[in-house]
C-alpha positions as a Python dict, from the first residue, in 0.01 Angstrom:
ca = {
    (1, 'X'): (0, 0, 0),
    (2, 'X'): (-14, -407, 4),
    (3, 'X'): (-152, -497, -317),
    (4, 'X'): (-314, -811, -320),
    (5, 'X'): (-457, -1015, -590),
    (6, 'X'): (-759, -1274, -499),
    (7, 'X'): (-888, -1581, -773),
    (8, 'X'): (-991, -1916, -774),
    (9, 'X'): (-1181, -2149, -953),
    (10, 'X'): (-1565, -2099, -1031),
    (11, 'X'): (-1757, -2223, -678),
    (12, 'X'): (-1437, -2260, -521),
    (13, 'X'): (-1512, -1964, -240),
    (14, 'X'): (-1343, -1693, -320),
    (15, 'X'): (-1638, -1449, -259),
    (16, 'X'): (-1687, -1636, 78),
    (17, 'X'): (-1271, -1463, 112),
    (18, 'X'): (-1293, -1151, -43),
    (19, 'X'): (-1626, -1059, 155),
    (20, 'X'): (-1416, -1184, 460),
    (21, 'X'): (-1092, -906, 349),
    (22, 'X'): (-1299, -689, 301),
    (23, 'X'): (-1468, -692, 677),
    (24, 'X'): (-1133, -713, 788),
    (25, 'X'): (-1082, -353, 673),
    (26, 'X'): (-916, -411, 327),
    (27, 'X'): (-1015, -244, 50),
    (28, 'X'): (-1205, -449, -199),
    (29, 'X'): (-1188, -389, -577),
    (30, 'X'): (-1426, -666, -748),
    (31, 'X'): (-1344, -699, -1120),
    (32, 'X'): (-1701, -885, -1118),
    (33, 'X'): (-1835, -577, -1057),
    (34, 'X'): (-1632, -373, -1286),
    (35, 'X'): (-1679, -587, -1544),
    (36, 'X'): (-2027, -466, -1549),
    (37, 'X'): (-1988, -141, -1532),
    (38, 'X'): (-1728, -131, -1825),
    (39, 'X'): (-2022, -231, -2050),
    (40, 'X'): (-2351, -23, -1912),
    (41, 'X'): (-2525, 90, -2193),
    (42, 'X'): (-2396, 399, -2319),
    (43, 'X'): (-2039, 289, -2275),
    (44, 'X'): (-1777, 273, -2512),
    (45, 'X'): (-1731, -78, -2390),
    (46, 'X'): (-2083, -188, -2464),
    (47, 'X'): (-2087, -38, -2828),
    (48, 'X'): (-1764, -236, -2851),
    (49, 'X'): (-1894, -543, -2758),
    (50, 'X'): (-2203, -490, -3024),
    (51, 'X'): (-1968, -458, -3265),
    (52, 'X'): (-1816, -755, -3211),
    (53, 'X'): (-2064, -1003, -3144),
    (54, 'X'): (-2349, -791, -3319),
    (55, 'X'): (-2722, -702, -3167),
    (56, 'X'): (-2796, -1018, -3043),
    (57, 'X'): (-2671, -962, -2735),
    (58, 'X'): (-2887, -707, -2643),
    (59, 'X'): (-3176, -687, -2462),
    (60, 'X'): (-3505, -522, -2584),
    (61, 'X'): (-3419, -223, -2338),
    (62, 'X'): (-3054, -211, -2509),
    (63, 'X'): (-2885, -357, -2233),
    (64, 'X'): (-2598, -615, -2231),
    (65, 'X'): (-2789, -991, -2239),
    (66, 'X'): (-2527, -1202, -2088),
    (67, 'X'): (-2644, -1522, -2105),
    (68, 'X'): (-2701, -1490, -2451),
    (69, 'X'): (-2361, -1315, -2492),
    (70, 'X'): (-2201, -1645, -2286),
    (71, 'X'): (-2340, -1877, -2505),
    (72, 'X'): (-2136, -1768, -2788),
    (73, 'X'): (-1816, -1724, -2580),
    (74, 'X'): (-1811, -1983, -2325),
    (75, 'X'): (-1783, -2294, -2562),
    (76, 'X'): (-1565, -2061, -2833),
    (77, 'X'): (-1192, -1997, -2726),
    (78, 'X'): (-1139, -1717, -2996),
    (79, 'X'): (-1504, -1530, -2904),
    (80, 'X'): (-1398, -1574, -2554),
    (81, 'X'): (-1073, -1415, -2638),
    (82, 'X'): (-1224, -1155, -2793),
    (83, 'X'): (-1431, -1094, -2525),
    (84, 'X'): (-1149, -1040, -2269),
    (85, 'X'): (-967, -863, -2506),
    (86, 'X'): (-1271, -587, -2525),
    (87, 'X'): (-1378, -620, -2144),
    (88, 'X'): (-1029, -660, -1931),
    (89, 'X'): (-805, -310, -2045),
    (90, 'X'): (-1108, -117, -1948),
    (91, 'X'): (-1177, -346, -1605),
    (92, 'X'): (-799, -283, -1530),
    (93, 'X'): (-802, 84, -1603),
    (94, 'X'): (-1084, 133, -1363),
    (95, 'X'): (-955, -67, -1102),
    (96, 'X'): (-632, 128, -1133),
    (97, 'X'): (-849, 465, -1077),
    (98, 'X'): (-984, 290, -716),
    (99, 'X'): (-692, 135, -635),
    (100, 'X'): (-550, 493, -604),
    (101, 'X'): (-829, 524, -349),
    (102, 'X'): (-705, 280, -111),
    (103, 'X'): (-360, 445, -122),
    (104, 'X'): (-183, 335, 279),
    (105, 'X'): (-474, 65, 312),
    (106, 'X'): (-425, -317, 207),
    (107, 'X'): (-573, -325, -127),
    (108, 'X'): (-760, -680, -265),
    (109, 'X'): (-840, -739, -599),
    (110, 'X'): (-1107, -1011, -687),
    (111, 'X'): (-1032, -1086, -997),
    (112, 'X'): (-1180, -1466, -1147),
    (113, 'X'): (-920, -1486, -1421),
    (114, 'X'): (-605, -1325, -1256),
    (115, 'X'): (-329, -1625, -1351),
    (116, 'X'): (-522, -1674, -1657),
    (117, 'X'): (-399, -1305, -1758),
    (118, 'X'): (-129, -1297, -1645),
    (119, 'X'): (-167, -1058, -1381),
    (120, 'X'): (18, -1264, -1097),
    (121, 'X'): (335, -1033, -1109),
    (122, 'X'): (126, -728, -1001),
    (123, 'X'): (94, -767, -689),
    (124, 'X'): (285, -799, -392),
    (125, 'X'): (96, -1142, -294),
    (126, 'X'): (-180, -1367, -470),
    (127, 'X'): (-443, -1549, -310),
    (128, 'X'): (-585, -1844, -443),
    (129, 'X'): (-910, -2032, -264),
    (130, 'X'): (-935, -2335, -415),
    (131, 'X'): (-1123, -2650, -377),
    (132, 'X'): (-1126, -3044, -588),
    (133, 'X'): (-1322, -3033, -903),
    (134, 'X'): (-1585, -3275, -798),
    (135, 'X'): (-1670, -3017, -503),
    (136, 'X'): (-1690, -2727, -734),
    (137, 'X'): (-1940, -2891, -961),
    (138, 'X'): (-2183, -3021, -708),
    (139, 'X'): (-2188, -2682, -578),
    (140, 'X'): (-2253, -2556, -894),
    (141, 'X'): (-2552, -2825, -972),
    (142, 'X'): (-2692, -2830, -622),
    (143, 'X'): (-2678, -2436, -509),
    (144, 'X'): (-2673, -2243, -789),
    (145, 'X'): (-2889, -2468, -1013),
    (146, 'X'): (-2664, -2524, -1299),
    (147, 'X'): (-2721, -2825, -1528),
    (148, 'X'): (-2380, -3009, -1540),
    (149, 'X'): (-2281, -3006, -1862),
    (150, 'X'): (-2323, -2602, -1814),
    (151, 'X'): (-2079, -2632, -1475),
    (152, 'X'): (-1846, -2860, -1715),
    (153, 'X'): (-1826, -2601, -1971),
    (154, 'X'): (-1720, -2318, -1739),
    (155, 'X'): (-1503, -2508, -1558),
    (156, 'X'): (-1316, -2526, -1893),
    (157, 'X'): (-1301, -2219, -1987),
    (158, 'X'): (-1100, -2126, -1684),
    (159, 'X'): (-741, -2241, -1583),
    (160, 'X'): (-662, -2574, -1410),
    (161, 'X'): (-579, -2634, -1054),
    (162, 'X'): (-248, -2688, -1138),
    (163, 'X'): (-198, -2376, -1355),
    (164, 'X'): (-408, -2160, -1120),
    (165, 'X'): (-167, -2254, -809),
    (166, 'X'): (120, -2189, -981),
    (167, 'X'): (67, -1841, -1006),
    (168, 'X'): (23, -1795, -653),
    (169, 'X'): (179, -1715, -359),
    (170, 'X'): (-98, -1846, -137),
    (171, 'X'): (-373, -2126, -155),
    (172, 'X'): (-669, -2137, 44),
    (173, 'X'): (-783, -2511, 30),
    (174, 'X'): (-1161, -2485, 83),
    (175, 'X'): (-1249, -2869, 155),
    (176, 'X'): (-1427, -2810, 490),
    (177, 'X'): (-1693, -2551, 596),
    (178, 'X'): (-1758, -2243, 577),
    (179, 'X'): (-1650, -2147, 870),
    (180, 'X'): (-1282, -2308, 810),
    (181, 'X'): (-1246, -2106, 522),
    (182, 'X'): (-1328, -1747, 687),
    (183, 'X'): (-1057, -1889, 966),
    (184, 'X'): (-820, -1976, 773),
    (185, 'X'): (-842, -1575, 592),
    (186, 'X'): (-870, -1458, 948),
    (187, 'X'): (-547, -1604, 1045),
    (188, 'X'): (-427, -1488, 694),
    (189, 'X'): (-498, -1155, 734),
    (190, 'X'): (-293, -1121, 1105),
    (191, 'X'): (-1, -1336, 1054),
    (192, 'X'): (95, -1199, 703),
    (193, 'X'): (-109, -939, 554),
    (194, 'X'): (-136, -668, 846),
    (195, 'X'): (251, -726, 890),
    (196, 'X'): (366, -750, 542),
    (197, 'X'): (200, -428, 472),
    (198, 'X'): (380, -280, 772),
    (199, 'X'): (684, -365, 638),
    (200, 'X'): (618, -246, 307),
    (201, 'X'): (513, 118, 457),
    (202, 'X'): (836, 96, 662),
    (203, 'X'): (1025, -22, 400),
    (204, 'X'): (1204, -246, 697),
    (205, 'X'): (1225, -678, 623),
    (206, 'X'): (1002, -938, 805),
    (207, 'X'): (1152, -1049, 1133),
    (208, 'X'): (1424, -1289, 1079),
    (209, 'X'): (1201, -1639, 932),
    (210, 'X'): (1505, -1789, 838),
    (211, 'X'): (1262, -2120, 949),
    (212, 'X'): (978, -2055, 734),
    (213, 'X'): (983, -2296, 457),
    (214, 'X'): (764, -2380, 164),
    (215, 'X'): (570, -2613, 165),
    (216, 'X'): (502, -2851, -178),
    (217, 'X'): (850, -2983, -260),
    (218, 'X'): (1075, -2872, -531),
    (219, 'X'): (842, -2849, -781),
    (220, 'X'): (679, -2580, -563),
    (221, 'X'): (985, -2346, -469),
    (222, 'X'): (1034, -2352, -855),
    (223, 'X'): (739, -2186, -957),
    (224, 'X'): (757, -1985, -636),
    (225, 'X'): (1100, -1861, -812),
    (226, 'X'): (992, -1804, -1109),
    (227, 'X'): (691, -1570, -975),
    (228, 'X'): (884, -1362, -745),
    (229, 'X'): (1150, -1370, -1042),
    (230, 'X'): (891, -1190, -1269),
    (231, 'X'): (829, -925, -988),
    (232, 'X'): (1125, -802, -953),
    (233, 'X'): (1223, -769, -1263),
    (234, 'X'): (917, -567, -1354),
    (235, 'X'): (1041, -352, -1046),
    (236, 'X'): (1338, -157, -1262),
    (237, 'X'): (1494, -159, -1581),
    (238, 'X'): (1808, -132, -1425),
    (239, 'X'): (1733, -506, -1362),
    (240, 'X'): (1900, -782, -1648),
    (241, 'X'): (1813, -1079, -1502),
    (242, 'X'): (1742, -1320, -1210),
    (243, 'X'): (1824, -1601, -1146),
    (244, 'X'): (1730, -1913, -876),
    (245, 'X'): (2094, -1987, -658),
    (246, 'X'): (2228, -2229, -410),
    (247, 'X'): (2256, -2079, -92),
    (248, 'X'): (2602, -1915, -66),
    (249, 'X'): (2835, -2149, 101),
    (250, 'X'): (2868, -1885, 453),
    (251, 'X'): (2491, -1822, 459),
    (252, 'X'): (2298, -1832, 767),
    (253, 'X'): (1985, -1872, 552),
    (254, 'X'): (2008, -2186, 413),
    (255, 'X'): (1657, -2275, 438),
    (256, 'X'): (1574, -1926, 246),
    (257, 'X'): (1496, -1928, -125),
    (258, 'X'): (1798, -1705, -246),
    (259, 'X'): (1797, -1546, -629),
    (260, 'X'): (2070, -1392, -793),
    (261, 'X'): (1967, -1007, -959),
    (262, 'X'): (2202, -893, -1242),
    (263, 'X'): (2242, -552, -1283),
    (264, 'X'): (2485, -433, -1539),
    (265, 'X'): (2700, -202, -1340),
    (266, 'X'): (2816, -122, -938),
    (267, 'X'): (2619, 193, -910),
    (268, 'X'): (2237, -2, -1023),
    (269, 'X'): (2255, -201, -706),
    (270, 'X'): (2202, 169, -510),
    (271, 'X'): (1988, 283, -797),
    (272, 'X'): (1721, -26, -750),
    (273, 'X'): (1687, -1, -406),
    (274, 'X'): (1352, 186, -366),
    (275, 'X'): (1244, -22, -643),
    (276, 'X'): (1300, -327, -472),
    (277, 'X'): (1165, -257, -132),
    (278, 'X'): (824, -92, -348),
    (279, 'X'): (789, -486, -435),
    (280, 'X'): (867, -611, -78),
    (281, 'X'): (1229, -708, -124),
    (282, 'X'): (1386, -375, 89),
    (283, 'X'): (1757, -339, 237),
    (284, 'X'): (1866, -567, 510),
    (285, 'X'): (2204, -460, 714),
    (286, 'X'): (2342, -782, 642),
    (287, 'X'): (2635, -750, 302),
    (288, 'X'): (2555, -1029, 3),
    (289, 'X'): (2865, -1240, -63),
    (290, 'X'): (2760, -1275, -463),
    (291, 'X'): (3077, -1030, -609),
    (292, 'X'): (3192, -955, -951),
    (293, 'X'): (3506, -1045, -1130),
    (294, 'X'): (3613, -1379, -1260),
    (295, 'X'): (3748, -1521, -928),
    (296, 'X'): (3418, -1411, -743),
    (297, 'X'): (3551, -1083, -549),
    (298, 'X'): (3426, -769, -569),
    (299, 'X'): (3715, -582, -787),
    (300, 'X'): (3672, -287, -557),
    (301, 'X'): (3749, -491, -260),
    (302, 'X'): (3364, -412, -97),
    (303, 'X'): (3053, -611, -84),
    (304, 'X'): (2714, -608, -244),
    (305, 'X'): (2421, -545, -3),
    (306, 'X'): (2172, -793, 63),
    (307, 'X'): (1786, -746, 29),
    (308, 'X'): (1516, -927, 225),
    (309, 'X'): (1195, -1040, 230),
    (310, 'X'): (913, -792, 338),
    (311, 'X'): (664, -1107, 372),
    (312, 'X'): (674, -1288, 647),
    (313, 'X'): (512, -1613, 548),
    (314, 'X'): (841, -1681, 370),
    (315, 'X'): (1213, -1622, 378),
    (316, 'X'): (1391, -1500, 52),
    (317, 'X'): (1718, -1336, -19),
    (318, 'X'): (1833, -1112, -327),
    (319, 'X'): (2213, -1114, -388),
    (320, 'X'): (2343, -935, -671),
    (321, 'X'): (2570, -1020, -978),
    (322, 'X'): (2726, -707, -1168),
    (323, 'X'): (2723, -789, -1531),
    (324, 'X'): (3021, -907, -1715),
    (325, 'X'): (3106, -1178, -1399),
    (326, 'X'): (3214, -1543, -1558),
    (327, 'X'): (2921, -1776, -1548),
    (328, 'X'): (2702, -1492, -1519),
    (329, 'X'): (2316, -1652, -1594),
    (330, 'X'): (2061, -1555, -1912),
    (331, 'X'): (2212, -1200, -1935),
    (332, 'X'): (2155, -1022, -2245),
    (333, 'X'): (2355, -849, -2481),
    (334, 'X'): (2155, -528, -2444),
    (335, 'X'): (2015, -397, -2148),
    (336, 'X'): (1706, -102, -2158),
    (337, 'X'): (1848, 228, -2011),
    (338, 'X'): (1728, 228, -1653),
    (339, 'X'): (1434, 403, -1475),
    (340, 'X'): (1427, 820, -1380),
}
């Protein structure tokens, strides 16, 4: 299963995307709608929310009033924390229950405030559909009827471009029509997402992209580091650490992002394997040249496989450290035991 998360800004398009993935054939789990169905009266979520906010934000037929219940929350960053802190575990335990549902499908989540909860290192790939502030807000005035200072205030409440983008692996700039926007998800959906999920079912690595590059600059391939970073170390606790590297003096893959995965003994790199290719980083045939010991050799005179990237809209390479190396990075004193 591909697991895919899907956010962007309010009026940026994202349902215009999501209703597009999901008439591609994915399968399309809308925290919008779950979010409503968490609190239906007679829910344990709704008699939470009561309890939190109190009866005003019911309606006389004891349902939930939400515009009265977002104008305490949306100008209020500790009601709106509460809020989310009420709504969200139940929104992801249901969508957990349906994601089960799309088990051997490509599965998209359409969730508003994904990087905002930190959710980005779920999935195999996030989806952003963005579009310039000024753009969001007349849409907001002019189709949807808000007054401005309304559009302002939810704006607000949500992350920034910047921070949003971060946390993602793709962006969908929505500046043009319609139409642009449902091509661009088209082209999406047959250039990466049909064969990344291949991959992942095969458990094989995208066809050699040693040419695919990221786009944005330094500042980009860092926080594209630091996300994939997160993944995989939420893959195993055999994992202690990884790190961003310079490609490896022999590589052929110098235009690949490489990271460096400390484990803390010879016989985790076997043991993370399936872990690894589970979050689209499986086997390749090639060795790693990363090695143990002080001088940089292996002390058992082998090599360290290499693992690839499953996605094919970018080229990455895991090499592994064993822990106790000189100049090993960030590893700490005291690693968890690792997974069954």
């Amino acid at each position: 299963m591909l697991k895919v998360g899907l956010t962007g800004g309010i009026a940026a398009g994202k349902s215009v995307a999501a209703a597009r993935l999901a008439a591609l054939g994915a399968v399309l789990i809308d925290a919008d709608v779950l979010s409503r169905e968490v609190v239906m009266p007679g829910t344990d979520g709704l008699r939470a929310l009561v309890e939190a906010f109190g009866d005003g934000i019911l309606t006389d037929a004891g349902e939930l009033d939400r515009p009265a219940l977002g104008d305490i929350v949306f100008n209020d960053p500790a009601q709106r924390d509460c809020l989310n802190a009420i709504v969200h575990p139940r929104v992801r335990e249901r969508a957990a229950e349906l994601e089960k549902a799309g088990e051997g499908r490509i599965v998209v989540q359409d969730i508003p405030l994904l990087v905002e909860t930190g959710q980005s290192p779920s999935f195999h790939l996030v989806i952003v559909v963005d579009a310039p502030d000024d753009e969001r807000l007349r849409r907001m005035v002019e189709d949807r009827g808000m007054s401005a200072a309304d559009a302002r205030s939810r704006m607000a409440a949500q992350a920034s471009a910047a921070e949003r983008n971060a946390g993602a692996d793709v962006v969908l700039l929505n500046t043009g029509s319609r139409d642009q926007l449902l091509a661009a998800v088209d082209e999406l959906w047959e250039d990466r997402l049909l064969p990344f999920h291949q991959n992942l079912v095969q458990s094989r690595p995208a066809e050699s992209n040693d040419s695919v590059q990221v786009s944005g600059g330094p500042a980009r391939l860092s926080e594209l580091a630091a996300l994939l970073s997160q993944r995989i170390m939420r893959a195993d606790s055999c994992i202690a650490a990884v790190d961003r590297m310079d490609p490896p003096a022999d590589s052929a893959a110098a235009d690949a992002l490489h990271l460096l995965v400390t484990v803390r003994d010879r016989e985790d790199v076997d043991a993370v394997e399936g872990a690894l290719a589970a979050v689209g980083f499986p086997r390749c045939l090639q060795s790693g040249r990363v090695k143990s010991g002080a001088d940089g050799e292996d002390s058992d005179g082998g090599t360290l496989p290499l693992h690839c990237n499953a996605d094919p809209g970018r080229s990455v390479r895991l090499h592994f450290r064993v822990a106790g190396s000189d100049g090993e990075p960030n590893c700490p004193g005291e690693v968890l035991p690792c997974k069954a």
